[in-house]
N, CA, C and O atoms as a GROMACS GRO file, in nm:
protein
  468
    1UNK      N    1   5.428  11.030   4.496
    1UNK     CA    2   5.365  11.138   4.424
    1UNK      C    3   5.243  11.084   4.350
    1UNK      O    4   5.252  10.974   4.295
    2UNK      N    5   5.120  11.161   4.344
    2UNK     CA    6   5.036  11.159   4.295
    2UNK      C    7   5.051  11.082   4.111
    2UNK      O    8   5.075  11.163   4.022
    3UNK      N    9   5.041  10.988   4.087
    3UNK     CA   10   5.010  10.986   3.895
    3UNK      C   11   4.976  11.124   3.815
    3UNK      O   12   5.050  11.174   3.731
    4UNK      N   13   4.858  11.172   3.852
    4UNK     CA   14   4.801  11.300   3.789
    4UNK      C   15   4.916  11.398   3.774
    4UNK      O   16   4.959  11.450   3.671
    5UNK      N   17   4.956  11.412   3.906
    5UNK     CA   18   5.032  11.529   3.893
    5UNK      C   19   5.171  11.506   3.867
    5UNK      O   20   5.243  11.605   3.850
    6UNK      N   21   5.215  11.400   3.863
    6UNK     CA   22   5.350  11.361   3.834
    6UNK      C   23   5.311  11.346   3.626
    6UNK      O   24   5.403  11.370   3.548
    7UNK      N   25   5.220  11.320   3.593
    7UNK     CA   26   5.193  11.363   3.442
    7UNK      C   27   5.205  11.501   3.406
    7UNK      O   28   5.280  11.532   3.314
    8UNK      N   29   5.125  11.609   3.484
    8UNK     CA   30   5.122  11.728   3.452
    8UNK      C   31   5.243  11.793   3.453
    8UNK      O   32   5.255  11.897   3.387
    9UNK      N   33   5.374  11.729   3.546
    9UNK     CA   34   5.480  11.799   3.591
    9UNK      C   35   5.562  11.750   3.482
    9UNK      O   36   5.649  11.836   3.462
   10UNK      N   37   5.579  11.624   3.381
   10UNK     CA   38   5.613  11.560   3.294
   10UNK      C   39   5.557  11.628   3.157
   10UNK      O   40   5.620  11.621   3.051
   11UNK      N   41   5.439  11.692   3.170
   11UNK     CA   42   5.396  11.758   3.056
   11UNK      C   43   5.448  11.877   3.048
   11UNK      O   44   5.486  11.918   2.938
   12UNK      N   45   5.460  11.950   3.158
   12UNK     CA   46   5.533  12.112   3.128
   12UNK      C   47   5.697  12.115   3.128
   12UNK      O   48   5.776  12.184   3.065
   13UNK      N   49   5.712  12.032   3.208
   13UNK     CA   50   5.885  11.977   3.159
   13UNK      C   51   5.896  11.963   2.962
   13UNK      O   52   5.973  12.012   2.879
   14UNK      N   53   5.797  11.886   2.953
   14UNK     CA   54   5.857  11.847   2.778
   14UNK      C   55   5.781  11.966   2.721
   14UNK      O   56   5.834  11.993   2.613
   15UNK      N   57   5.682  12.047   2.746
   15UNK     CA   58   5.608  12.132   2.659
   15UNK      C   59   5.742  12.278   2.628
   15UNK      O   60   5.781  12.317   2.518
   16UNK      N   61   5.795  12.343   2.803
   16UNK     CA   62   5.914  12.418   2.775
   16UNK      C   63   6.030  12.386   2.687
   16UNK      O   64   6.101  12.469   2.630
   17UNK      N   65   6.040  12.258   2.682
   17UNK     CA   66   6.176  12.230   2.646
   17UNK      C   67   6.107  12.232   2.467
   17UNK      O   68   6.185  12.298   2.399
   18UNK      N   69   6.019  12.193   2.403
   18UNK     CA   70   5.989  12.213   2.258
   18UNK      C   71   5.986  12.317   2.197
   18UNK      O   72   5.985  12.323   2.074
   19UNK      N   73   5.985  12.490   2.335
   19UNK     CA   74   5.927  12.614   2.276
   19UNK      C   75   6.046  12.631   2.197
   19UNK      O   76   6.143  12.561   2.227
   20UNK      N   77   6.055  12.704   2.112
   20UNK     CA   78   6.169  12.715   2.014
   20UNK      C   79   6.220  12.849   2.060
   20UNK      O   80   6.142  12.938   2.093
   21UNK      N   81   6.349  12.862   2.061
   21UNK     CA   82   6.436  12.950   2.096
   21UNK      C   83   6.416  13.098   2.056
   21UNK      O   84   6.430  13.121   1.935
   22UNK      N   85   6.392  13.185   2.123
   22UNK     CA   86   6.381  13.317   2.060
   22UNK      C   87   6.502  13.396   2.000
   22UNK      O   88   6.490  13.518   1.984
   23UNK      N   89   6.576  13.355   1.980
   23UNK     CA   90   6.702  13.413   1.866
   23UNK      C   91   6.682  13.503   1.782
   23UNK      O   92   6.568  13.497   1.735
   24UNK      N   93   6.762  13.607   1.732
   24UNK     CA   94   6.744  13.674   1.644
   24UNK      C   95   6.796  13.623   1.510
   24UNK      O   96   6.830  13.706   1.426
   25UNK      N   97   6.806  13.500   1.485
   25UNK     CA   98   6.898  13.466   1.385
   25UNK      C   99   7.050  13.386   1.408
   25UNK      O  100   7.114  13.367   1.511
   26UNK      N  101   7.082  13.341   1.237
   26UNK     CA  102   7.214  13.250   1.284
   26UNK      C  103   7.342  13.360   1.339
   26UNK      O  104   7.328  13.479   1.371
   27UNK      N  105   7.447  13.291   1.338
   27UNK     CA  106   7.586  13.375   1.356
   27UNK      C  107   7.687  13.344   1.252
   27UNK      O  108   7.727  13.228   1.249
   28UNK      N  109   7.740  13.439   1.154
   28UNK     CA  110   7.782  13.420   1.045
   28UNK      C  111   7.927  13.342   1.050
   28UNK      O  112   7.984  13.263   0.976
   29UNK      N  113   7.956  13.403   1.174
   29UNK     CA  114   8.093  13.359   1.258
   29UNK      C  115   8.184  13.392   1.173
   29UNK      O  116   8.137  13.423   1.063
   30UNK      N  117   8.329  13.399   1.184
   30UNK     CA  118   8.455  13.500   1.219
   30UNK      C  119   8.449  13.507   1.017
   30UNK      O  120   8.418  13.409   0.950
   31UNK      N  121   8.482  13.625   0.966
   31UNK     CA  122   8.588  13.587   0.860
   31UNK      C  123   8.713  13.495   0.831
   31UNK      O  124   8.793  13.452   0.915
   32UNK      N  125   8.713  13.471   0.687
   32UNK     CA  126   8.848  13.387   0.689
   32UNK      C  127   9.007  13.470   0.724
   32UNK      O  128   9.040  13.562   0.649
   33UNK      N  129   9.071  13.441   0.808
   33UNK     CA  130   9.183  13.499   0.830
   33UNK      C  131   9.332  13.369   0.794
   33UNK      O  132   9.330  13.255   0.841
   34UNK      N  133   9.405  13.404   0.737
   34UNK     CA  134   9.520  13.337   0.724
   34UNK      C  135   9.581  13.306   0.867
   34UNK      O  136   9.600  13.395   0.950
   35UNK      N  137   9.610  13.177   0.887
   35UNK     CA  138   9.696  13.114   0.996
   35UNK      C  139   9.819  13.241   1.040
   35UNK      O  140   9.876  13.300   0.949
   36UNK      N  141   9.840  13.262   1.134
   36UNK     CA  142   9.987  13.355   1.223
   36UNK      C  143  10.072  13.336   1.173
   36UNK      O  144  10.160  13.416   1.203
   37UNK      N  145  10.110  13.237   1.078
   37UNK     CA  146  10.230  13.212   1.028
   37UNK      C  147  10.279  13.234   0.900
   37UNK      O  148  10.380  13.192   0.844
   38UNK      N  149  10.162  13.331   0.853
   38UNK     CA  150  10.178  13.365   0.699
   38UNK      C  151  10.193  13.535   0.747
   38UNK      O  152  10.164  13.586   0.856
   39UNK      N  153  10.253  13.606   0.613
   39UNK     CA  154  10.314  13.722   0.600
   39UNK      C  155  10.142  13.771   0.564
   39UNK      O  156  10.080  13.752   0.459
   40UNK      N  157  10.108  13.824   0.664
   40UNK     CA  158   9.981  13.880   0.687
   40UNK      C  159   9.955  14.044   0.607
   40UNK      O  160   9.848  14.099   0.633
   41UNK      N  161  10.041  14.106   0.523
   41UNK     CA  162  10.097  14.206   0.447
   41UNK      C  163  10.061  14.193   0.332
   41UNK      O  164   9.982  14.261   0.266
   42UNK      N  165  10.165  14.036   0.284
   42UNK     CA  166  10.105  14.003   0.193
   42UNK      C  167  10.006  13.915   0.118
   42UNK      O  168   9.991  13.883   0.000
   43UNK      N  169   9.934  13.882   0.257
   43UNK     CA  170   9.814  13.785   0.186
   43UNK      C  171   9.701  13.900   0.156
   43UNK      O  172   9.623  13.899   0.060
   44UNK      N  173   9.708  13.985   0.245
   44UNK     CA  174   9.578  14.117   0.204
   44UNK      C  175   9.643  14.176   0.035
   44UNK      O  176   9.596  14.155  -0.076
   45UNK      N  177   9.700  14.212   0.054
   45UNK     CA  178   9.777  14.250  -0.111
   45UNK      C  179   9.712  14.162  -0.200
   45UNK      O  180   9.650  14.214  -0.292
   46UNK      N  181   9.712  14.058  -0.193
   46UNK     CA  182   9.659  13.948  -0.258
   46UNK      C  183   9.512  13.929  -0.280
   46UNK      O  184   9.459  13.901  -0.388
   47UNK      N  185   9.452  13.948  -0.160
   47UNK     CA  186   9.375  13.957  -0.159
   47UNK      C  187   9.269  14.016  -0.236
   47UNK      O  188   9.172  13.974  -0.299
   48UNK      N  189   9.326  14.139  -0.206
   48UNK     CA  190   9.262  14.287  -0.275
   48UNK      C  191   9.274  14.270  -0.433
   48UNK      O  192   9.178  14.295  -0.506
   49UNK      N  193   9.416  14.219  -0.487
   49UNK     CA  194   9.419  14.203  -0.640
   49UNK      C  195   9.340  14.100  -0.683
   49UNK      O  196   9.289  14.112  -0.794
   50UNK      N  197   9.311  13.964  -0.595
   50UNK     CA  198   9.195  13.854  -0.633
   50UNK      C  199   9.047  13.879  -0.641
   50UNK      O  200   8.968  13.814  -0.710
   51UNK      N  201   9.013  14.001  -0.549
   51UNK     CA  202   8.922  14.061  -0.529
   51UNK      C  203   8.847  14.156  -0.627
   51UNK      O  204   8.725  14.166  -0.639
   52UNK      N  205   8.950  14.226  -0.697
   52UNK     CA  206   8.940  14.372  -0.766
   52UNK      C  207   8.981  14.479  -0.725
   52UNK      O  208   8.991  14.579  -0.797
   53UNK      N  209   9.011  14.475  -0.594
   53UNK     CA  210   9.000  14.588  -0.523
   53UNK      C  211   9.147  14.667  -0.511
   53UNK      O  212   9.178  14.756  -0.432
   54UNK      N  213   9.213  14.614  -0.600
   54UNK     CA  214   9.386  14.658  -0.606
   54UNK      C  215   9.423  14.705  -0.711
   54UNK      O  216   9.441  14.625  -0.804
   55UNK      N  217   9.449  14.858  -0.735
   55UNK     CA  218   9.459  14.914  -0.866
   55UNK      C  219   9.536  14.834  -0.931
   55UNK      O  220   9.619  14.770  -0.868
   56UNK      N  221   9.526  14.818  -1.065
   56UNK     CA  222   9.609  14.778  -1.126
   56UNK      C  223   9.641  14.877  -1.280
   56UNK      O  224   9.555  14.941  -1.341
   57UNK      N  225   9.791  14.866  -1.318
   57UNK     CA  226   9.820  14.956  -1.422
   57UNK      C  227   9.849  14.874  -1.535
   57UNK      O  228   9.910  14.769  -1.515
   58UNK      N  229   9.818  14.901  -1.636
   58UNK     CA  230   9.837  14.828  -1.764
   58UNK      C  231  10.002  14.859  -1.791
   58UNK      O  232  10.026  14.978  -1.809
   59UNK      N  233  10.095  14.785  -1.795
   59UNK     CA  234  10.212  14.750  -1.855
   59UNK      C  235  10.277  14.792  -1.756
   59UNK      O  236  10.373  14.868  -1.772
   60UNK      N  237  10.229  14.740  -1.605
   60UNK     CA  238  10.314  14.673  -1.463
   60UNK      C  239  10.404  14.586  -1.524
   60UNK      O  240  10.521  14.624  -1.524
   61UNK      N  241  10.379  14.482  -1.574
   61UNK     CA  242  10.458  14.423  -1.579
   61UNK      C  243  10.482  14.351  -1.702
   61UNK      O  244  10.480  14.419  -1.804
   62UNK      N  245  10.511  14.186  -1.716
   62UNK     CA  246  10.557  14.144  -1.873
   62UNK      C  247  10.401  14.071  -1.873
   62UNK      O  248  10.350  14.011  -1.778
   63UNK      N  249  10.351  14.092  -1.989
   63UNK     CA  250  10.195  13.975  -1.997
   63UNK      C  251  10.242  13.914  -2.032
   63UNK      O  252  10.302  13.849  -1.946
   64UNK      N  253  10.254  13.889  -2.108
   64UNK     CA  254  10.361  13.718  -2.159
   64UNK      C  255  10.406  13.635  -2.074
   64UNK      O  256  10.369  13.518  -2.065
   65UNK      N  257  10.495  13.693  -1.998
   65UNK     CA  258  10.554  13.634  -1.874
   65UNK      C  259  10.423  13.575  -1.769
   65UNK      O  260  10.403  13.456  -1.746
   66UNK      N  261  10.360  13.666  -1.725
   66UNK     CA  262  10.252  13.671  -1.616
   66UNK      C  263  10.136  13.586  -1.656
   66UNK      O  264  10.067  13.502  -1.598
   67UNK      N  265  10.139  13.646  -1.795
   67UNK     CA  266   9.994  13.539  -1.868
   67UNK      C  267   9.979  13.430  -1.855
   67UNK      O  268   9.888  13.364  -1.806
   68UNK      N  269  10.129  13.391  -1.926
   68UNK     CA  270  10.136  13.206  -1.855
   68UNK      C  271  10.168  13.192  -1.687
   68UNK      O  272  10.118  13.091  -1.638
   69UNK      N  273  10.210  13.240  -1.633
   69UNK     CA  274  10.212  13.201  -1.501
   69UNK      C  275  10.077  13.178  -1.438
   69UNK      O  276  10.053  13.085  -1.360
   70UNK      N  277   9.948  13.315  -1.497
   70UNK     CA  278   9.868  13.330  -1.445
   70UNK      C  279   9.746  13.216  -1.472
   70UNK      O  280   9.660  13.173  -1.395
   71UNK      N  281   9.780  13.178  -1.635
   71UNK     CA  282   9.693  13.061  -1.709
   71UNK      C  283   9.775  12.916  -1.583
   71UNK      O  284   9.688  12.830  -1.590
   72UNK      N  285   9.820  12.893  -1.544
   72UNK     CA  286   9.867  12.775  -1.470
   72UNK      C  287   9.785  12.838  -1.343
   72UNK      O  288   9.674  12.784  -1.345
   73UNK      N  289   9.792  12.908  -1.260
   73UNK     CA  290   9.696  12.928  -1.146
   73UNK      C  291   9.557  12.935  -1.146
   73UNK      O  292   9.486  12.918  -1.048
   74UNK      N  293   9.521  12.959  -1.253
   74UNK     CA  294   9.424  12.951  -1.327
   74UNK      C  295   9.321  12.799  -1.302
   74UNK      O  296   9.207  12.778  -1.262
   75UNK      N  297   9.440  12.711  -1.354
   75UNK     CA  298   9.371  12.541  -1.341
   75UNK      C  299   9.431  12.464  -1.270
   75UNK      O  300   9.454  12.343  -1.274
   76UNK      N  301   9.472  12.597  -1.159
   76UNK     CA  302   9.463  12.479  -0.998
   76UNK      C  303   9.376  12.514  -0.949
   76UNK      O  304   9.339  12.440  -0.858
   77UNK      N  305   9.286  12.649  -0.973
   77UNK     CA  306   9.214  12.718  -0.865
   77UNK      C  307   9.088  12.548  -0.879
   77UNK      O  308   9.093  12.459  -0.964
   78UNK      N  309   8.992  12.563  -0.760
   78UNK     CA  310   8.816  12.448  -0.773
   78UNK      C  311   8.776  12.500  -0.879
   78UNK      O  312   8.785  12.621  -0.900
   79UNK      N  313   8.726  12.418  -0.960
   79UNK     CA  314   8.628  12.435  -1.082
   79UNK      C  315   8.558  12.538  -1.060
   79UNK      O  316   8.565  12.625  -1.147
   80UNK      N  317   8.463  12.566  -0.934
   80UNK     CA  318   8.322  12.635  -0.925
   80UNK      C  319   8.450  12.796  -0.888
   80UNK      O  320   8.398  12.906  -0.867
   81UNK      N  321   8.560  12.786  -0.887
   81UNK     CA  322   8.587  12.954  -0.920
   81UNK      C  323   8.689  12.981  -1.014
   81UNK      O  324   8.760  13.082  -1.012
   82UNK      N  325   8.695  12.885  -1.098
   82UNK     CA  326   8.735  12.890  -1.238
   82UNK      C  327   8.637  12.972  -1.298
   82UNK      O  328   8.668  13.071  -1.366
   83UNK      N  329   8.512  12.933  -1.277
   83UNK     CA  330   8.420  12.945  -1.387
   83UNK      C  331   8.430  13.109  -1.405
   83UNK      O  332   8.456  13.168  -1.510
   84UNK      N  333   8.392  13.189  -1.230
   84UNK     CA  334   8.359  13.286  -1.191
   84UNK      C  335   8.519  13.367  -1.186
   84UNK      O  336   8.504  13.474  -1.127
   85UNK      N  337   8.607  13.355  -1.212
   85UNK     CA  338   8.750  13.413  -1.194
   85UNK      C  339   8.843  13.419  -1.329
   85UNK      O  340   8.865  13.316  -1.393
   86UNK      N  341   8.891  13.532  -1.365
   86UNK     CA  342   8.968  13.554  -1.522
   86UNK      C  343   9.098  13.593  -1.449
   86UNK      O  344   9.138  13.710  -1.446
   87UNK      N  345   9.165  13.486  -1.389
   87UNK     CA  346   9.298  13.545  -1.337
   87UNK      C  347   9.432  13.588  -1.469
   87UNK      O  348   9.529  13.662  -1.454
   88UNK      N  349   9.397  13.521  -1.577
   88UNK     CA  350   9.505  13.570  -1.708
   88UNK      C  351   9.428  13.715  -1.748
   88UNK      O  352   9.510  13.794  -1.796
   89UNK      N  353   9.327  13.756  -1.743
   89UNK     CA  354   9.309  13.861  -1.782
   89UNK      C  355   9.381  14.014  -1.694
   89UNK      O  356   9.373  14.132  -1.727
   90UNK      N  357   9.454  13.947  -1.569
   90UNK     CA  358   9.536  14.062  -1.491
   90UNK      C  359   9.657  14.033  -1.594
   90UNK      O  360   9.760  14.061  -1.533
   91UNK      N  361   9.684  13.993  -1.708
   91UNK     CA  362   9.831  13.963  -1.746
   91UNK      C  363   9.896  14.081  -1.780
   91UNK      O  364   9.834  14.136  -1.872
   92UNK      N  365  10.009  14.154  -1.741
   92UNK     CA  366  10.054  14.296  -1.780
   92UNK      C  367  10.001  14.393  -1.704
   92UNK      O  368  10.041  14.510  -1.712
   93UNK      N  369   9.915  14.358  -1.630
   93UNK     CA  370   9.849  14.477  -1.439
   93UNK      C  371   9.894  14.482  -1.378
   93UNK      O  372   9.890  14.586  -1.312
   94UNK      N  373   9.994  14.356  -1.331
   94UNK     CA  374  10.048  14.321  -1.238
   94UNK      C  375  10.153  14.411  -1.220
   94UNK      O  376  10.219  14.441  -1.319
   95UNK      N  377  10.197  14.491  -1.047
   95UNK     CA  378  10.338  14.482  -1.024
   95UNK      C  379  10.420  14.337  -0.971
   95UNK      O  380  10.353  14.235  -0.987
   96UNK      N  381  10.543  14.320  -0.918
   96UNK     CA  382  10.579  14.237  -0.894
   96UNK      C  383  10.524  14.150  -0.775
   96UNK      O  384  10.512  14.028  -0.765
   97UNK      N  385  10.490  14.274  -0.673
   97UNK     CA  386  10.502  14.257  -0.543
   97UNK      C  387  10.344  14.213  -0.558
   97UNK      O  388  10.311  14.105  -0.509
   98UNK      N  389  10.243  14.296  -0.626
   98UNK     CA  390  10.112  14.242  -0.700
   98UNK      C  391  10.110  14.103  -0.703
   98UNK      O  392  10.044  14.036  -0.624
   99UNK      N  393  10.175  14.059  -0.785
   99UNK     CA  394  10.157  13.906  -0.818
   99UNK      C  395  10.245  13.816  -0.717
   99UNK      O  396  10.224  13.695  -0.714
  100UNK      N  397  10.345  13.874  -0.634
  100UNK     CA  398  10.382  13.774  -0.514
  100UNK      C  399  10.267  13.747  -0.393
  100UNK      O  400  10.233  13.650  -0.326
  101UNK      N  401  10.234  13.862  -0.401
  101UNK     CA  402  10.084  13.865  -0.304
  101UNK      C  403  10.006  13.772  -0.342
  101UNK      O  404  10.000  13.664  -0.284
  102UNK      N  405   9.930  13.804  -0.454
  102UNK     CA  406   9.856  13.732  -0.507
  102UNK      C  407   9.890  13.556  -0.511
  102UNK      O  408   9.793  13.481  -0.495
  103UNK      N  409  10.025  13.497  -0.532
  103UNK     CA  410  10.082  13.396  -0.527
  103UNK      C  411  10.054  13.303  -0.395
  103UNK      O  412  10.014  13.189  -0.370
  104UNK      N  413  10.113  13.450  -0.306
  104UNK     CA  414  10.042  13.417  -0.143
  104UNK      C  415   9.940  13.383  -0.083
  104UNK      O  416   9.933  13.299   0.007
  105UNK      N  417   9.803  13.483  -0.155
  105UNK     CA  418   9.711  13.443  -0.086
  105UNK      C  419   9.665  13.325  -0.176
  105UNK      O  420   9.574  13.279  -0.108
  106UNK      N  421   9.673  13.254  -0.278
  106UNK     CA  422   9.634  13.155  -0.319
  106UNK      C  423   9.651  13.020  -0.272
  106UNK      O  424   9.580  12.919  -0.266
  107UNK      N  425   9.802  13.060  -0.233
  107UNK     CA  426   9.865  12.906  -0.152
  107UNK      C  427   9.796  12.922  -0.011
  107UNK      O  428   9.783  12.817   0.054
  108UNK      N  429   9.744  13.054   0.053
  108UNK     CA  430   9.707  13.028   0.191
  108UNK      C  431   9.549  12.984   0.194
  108UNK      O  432   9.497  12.887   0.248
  109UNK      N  433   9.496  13.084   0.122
  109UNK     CA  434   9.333  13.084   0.086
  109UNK      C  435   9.315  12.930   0.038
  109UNK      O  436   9.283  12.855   0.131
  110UNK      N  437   9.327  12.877  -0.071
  110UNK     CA  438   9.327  12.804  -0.151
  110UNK      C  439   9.386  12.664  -0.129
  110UNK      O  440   9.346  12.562  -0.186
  111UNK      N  441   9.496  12.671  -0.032
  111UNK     CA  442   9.603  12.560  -0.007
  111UNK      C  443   9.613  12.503  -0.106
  111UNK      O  444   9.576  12.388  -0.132
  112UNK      N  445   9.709  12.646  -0.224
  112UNK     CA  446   9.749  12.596  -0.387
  112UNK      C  447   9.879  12.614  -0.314
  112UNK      O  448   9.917  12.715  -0.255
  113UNK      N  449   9.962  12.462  -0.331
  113UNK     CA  450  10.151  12.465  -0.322
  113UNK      C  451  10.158  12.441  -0.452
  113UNK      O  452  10.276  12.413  -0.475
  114UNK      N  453  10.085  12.435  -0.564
  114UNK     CA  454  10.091  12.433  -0.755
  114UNK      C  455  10.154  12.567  -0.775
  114UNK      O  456  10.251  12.592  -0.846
  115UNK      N  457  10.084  12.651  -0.701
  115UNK     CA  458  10.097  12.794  -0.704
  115UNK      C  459  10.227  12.858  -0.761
  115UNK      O  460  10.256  12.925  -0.860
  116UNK      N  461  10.326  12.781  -0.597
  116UNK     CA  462  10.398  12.841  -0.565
  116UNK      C  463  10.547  12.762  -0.701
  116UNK      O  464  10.654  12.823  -0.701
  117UNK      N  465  10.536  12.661  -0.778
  117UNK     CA  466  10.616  12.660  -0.905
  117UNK      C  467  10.603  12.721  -0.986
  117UNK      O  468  10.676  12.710  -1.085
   0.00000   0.00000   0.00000
């Protein structure tokens, strides 16, 4: 083969391969979903009360009781959602099944087994 043209054929080989991809953007890829082996019922329950998104009634349950349970989950959660999270302030919102959820999705979300004493 020619030099010349064995350059030119070497130049449009590497010039295509630099054009940058026409994409519309990244892919945010899947939500977090709990492993198959968790009670998938009650990690959304949990969810929703970690969230806000789970009514809660004032004198569900004992604050006292819950307060401290809730102040110990509290300072297992990472620092950076300590800061942003008032989990003792649900103390007395809670129903039971409320705060087993909630228990749940912490140990799954979180991989808190602190949680679960």
């Amino acid at each position: 083969m020619h030099p010349v043209l064995l350059t030119m054929v070497a130049a449009v080989i590497l010039g295509a391969a630099s054009v940058p991809s026409m994409a519309s953007g990244s892919y945010p890829g899947p939500g977090i979903r709990p492993p198959a082996k968790y009670d998938t019922a009650k990690y959304e329950l949990g969810k929703a009360v970690f969230t806000g998104k789970a009514p809660l009634a004032l004198g569900a349950g004992n604050a006292e009781t819950q307060g401290a349970t809730l102040k110990e989950w509290q300072k297992t959660l990472p620092i950076a959602l300590q800061r942003t999270t008032d989990l003792p302030a649900m103390a007395g919102k809670l129903t039971s099944g409320q705060l087993d959820g909630l228990q749940h999705f912490l140990e799954v979300r979180y991989n808190l087994k602190k949680a679960a004493k």
